[in-house]
N, C-alpha and C positions, 0 to 999 in steps of 0.2 A: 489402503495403499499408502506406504510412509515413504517422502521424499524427503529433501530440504525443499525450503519455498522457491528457491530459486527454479529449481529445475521440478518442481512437480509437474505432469502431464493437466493437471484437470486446472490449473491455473495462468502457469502461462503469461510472458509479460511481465516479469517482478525482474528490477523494481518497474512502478509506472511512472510515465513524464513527470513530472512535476512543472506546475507554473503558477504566477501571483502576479500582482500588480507592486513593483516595489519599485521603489526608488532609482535615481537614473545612475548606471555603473552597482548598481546590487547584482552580486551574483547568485545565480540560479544552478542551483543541487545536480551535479550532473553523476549518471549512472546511480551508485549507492551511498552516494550524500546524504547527510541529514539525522537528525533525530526523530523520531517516531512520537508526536504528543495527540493523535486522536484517531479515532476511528468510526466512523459514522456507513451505514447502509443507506444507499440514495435507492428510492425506486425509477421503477422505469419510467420514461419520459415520454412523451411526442418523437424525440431525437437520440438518447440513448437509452441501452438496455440497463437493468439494476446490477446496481454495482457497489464495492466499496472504497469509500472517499479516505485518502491518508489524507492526515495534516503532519505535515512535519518545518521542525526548525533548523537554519541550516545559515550561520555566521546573523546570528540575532535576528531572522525574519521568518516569516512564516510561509511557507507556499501548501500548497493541493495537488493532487493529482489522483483519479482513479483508477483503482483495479478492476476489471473486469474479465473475471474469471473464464475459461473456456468450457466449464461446467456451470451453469449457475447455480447446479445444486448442492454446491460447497461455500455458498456466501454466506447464510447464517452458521455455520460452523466454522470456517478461515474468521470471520469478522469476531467472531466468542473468542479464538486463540488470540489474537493478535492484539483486541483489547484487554485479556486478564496477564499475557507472558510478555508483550513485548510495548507498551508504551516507556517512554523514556529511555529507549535503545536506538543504535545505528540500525539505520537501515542495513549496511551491511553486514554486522551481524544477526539482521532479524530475516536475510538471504538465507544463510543457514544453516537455520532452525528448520532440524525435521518435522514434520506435522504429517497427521493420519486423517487423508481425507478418505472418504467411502467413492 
């Protein structure tokens, strides 16, 4: 099934919140703000289910926020795309990019 990420069905959610601890008047990425510089798979927790963690940079700071897919069984395959085609890209351009998830 190929969408753009934005609007894929088994994802859902893009982009995600973003938040950080920064500095007081730093502003924080709103919608599809940001640069894309990491991509990490967090397993499930006590509190949340598994997911993947963006890091992204957005006016020289760094915030987080995770994805959590409506499928979970498209997070080792969105997390393989997203770290070979899309670090050091907007997140809005990284909306979209179609992807083929199963």
């Amino acid at each position: 099934m190929k969408h753009s990420i934005r609007t894929h069905p088994k994802i859902g959610g893009w982009p995600p919140g973003f938040g950080g601890s920064q500095a007081s008047g730093a502003g924080f990425p709103i919608h599809e703000q940001g640069i894309l510089r990491d991509v990490v798979i967090y397993e499930a927790d006590a509190v949340l289910p598994r997911r993947i963690y963006l890091s992204v940079e957005y006016r020289g700071n760094r915030f987080g926020g995770g994805l959590v897919p409506k499928d979970e069984n498209v997070i080792d395959r969105l997390h393989a795309f997203l770290r070979t085609n899309c670090l050091g890209k907007e997140i809005s351009e990284i909306g979209s990019l179609n992807v083929c998830l199963p």
